[in-house]
Each structure stands twice: as C-alpha cells, then as structure tokens.
C-alpha positions as CSV (number, residue, x, y, z in Angstrom):
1,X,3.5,-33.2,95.7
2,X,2.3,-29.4,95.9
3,X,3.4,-27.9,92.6
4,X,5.0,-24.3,92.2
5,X,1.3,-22.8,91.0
6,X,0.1,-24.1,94.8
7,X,2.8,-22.7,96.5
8,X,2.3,-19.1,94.9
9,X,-1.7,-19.4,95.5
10,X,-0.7,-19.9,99.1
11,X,1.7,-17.5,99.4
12,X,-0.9,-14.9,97.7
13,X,-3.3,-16.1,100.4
14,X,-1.0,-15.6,103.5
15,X,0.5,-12.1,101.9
16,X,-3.1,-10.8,102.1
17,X,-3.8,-11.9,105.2
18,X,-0.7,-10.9,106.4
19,X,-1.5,-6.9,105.4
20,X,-5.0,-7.3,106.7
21,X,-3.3,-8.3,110.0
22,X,-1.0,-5.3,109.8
23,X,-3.3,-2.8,108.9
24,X,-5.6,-4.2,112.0
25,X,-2.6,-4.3,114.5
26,X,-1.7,-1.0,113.3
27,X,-5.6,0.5,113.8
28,X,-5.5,-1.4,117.2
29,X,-2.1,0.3,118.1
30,X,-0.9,-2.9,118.6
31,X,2.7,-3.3,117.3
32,X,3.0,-6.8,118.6
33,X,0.4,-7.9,116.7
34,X,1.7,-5.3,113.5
35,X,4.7,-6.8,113.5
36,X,3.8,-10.5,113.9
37,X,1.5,-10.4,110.5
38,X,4.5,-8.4,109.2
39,X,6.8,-11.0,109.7
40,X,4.5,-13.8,108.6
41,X,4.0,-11.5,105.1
42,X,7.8,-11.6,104.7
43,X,8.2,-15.5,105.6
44,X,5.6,-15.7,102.9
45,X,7.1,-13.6,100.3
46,X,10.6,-15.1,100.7
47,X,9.1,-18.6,100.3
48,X,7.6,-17.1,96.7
49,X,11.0,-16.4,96.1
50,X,12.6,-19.6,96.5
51,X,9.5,-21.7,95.3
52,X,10.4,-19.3,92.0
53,X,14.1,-20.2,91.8
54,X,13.6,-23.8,92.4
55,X,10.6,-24.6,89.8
56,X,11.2,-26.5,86.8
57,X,8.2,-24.2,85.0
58,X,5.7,-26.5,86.1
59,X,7.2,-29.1,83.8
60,X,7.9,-32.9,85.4
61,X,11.2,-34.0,86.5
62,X,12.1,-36.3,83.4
63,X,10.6,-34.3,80.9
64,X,13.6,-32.4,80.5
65,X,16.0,-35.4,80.1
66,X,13.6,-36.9,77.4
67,X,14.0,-33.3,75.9
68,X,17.6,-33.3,76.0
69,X,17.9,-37.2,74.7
70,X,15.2,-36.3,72.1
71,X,17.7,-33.2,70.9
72,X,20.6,-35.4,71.0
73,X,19.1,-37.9,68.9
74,X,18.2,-35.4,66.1
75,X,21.9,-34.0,66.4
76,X,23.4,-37.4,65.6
77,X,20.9,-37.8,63.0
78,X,21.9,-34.6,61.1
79,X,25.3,-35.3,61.4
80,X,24.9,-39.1,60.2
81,X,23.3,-37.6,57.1
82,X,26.4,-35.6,56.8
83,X,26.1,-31.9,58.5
84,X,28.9,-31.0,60.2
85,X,28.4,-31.4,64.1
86,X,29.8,-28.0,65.5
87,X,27.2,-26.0,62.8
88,X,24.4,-27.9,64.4
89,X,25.5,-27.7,67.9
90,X,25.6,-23.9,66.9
91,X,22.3,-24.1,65.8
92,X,21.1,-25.4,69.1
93,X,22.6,-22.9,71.2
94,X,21.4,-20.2,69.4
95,X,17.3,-21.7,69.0
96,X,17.8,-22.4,73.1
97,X,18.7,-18.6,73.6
98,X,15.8,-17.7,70.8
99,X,13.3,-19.6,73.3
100,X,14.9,-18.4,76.2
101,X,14.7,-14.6,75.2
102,X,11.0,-15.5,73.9
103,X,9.4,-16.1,77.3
C-alpha cells in the first residue's frame, strides 16, 4: 500500500520535473511541449491535494477505532466510579479540540 508520505515524495518528484519541462518547452518555443509538462505539474499537484484530504496522518486504519474504544472505556470507568457522564464527555470534547488546535 503506498502511504500518504510516498505519494507527496512523488508528487514533489513530478512537480519538478514538470517546471523543468516547462521552462525547457518555453526556451524551445515550444508550447506543445510547455503546456504538456504544465498539465502533468497540475495532475500532480491536484493529486497532492486529494492524497492530503484523504490521509489518516499516516496512522493505520484501526488505530483510530482502538483509540476511540480505549476512550470509551475510560469514560465508563470514570463514570462507574461515580463522575457524572455529560462533565466527562465535556471533558473530551474539549482535550480533542486542545489537540486539534495543537497540531
């Protein structure tokens, strides 16, 4: 499976190849040939792009869902000990912004 950090090396790769083509096809007065690296650049970059939106942060597929069991786990804990379950539910919204807006 070719993983997020592959697909931006790639795409990094291509993108500079891609302006070495245009510059070239530019130099050549070629705008054919301008063009086509042009378009290849932007094929590139809008692959970066979706690569970006679609990546789990480099994380695996289930390690979220252990996460989220894990979390859930410790929320019926507290609460079986006797905190109330809307303060700690709080409590996890706000420390999932904290690391959200820490990043």
């Amino acid at each position: 499976m070719m993983t997020a950090r592959v697909v931006r090396r790639l795409v990094v790769v291509v993108c500079v190849g891609g302006i070495g083509g245009m510059v070239a096809g530019s130099v050549g007065d070629n705008n054919a040939v301008a063009m086509t690296f042009g378009l290849i650049t932007a094929a590139a970059a809008l692959c970066l792009i979706v690569s970006t939106a679609v990546a789990s942060g480099g994380a695996a597929p289930g390690v979220a869902g252990e996460q989220a069991s894990r979390v859930e786990q410790l929320v019926g804990d507290l609460v079986a000990t006797g905190a109330d379950e809307g303060t700690v539910r709080r409590l996890v919204r706000e420390a999932v912004r904290l690391g959200r807006n820490a990043g």
